[in-house]
MIZA-445883 format. One record per residue (C-alpha): residue number from 1; x, y, z. Coordinates in steps of 0.1 Angstrom, whole numbers, plus 5000, padded with zeros to 4 digits. Example, Ala and Ser with C-alpha at 12.3 -4.5 7.8 and 13.67 -1.06 7.14 Angstrom:
REM residues 2
REC  num    xx    yy    zz
REC    1  5123  4955  5078
REC    2  5137  4989  5071
END
This chain:
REM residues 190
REC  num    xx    yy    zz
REC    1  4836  5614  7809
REC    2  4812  5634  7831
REC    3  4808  5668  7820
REC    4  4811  5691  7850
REC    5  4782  5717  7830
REC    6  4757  5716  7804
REC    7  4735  5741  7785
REC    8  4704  5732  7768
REC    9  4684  5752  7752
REC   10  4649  5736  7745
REC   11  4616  5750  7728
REC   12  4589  5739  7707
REC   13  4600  5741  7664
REC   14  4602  5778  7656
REC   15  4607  5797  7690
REC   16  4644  5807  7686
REC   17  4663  5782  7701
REC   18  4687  5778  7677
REC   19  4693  5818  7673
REC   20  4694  5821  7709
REC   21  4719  5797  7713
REC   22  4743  5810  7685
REC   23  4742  5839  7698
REC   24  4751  5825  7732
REC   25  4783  5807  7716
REC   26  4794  5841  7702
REC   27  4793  5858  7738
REC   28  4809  5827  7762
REC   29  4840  5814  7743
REC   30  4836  5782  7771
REC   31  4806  5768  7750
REC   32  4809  5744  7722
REC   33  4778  5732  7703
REC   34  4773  5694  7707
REC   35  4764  5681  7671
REC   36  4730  5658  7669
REC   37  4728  5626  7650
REC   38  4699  5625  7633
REC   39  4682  5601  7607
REC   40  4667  5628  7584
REC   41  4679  5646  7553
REC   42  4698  5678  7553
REC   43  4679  5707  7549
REC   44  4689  5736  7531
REC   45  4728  5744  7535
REC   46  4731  5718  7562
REC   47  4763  5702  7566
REC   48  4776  5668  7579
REC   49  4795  5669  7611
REC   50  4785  5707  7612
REC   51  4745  5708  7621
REC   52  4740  5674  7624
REC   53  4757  5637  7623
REC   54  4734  5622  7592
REC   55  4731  5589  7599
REC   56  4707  5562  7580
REC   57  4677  5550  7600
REC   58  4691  5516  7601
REC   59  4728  5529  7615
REC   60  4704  5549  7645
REC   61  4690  5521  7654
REC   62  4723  5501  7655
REC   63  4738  5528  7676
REC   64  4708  5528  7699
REC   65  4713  5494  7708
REC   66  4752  5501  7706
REC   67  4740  5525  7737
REC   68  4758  5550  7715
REC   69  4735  5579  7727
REC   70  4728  5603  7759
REC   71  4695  5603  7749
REC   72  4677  5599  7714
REC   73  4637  5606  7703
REC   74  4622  5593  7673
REC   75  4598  5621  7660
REC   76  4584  5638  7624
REC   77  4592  5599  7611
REC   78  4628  5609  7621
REC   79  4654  5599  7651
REC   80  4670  5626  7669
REC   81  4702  5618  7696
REC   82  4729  5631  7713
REC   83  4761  5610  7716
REC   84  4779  5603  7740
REC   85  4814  5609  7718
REC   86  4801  5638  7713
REC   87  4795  5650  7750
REC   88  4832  5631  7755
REC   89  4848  5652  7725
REC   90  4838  5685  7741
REC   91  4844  5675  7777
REC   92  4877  5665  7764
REC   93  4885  5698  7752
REC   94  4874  5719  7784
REC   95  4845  5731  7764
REC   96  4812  5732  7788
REC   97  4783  5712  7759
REC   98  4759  5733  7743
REC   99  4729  5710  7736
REC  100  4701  5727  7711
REC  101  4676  5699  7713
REC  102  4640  5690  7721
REC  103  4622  5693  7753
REC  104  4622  5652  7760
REC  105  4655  5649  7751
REC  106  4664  5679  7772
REC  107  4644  5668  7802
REC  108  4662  5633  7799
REC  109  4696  5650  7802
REC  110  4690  5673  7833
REC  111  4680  5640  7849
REC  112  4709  5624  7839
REC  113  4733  5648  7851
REC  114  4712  5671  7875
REC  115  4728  5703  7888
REC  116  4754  5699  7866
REC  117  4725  5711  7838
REC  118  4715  5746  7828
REC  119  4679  5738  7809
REC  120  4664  5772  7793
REC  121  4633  5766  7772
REC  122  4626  5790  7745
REC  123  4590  5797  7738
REC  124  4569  5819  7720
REC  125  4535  5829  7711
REC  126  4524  5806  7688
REC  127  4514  5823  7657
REC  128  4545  5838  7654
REC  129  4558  5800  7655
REC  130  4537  5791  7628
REC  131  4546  5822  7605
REC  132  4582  5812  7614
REC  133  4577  5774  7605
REC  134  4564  5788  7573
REC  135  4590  5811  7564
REC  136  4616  5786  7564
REC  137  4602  5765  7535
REC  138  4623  5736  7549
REC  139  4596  5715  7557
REC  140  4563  5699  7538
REC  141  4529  5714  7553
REC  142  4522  5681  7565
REC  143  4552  5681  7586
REC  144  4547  5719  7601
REC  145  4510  5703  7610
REC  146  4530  5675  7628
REC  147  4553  5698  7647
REC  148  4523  5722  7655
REC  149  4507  5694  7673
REC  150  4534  5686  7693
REC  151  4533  5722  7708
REC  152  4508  5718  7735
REC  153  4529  5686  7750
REC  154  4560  5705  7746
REC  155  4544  5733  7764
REC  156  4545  5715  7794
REC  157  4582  5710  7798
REC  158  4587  5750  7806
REC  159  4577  5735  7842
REC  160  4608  5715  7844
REC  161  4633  5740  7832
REC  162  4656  5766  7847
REC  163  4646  5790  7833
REC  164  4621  5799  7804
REC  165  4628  5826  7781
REC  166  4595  5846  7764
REC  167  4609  5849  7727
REC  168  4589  5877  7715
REC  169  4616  5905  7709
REC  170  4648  5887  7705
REC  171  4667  5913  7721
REC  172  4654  5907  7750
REC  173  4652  5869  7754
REC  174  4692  5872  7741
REC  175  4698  5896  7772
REC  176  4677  5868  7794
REC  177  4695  5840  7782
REC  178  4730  5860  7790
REC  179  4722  5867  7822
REC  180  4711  5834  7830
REC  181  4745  5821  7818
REC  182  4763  5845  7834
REC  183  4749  5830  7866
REC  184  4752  5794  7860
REC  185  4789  5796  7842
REC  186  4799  5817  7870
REC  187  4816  5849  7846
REC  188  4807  5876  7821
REC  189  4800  5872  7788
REC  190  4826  5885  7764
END
């Protein structure tokens, strides 16, 4: 089922993406999150079929070669994807698909489906990432190390967006980001 809109809202680990885009789905009643598989553990309060599809490493790569996914990454010794049920399900229910993914994936998607794609990337000075990353005691310092690395290669995806969104008062990245929906949806926010 082709979706006739997307959202995505991309960043580097830490910048507010995920805020941002809660937020978002509290304003515009038309967006409805598309739910990730992923291969790693829950973390925290995280809930199947909720924040993520938990899948096994083995069952990704079954559904990779099941071409089960819009796109997928394997990163931080994990697999990330987006389904395509899952991009069905929502198109199915008039919903326009929020994605909150990474910047590969996201660039993959507004390939795919082109105009049809809003793609905001978050970003934000990156100290503040780190203190962030820190804060959430989710992850080993190992793996903050890994995603910090990562941040000057997902730097250079803001290029390919729609728009990028400085997250350094979250006030003002929200009214950005709800603004530039406002535009591409084509009505207020609520």
């Amino acid at each position: 089922m082709e979706p006739r809109k997307i959202v995505i809202f991309c960043a580097p680990s830490g910048s507010g993406k995920t805020t941002i885009t809660k937020r978002m789905m509290a304003l515009f009643p038309q967006l409805a999150f598309s739910i990730s598989a992923t291969s790693r553990a829950p973390r925290g309060a995280e809930q199947d079929g909720v924040d993520y599809h938990f899948v096994s490493k083995d069952q990704f790569k079954q559904m990779i070669e099941a071409d089960e996914f819009v796109e997928w990454e394997a990163f931080y010794d994990n697999y990330y994807g987006t389904l395509h049920r899952e991009v069905d399900r929502l198109v199915a229910a008039g919903k326009v698909p929020v994605f909150d993914i990474d910047v590969k994936g996201a660039w993959r998607v507004k390939q795919m489906f082109g105009d049809h794609v809003l793609m905001v990337f978050v970003k934000a000075p990156t100290d503040v990432v780190i203190a962030r990353l820190k804060a959430r005691a989710t992850d080993s310092p190992e793996e903050i190390q890994k995603r910090i690395d990562r941040f000057p290669e997902e730097l250079t995806y803001d290029s390919k967006a729609d728009v990028v969104i400085e997250n350094i008062d979250l006030d003002v990245a929200v009214a950005e980001a709800k603004q530039a929906l406002e535009t591409f949806l084509g009505t207020k926010a609520a």
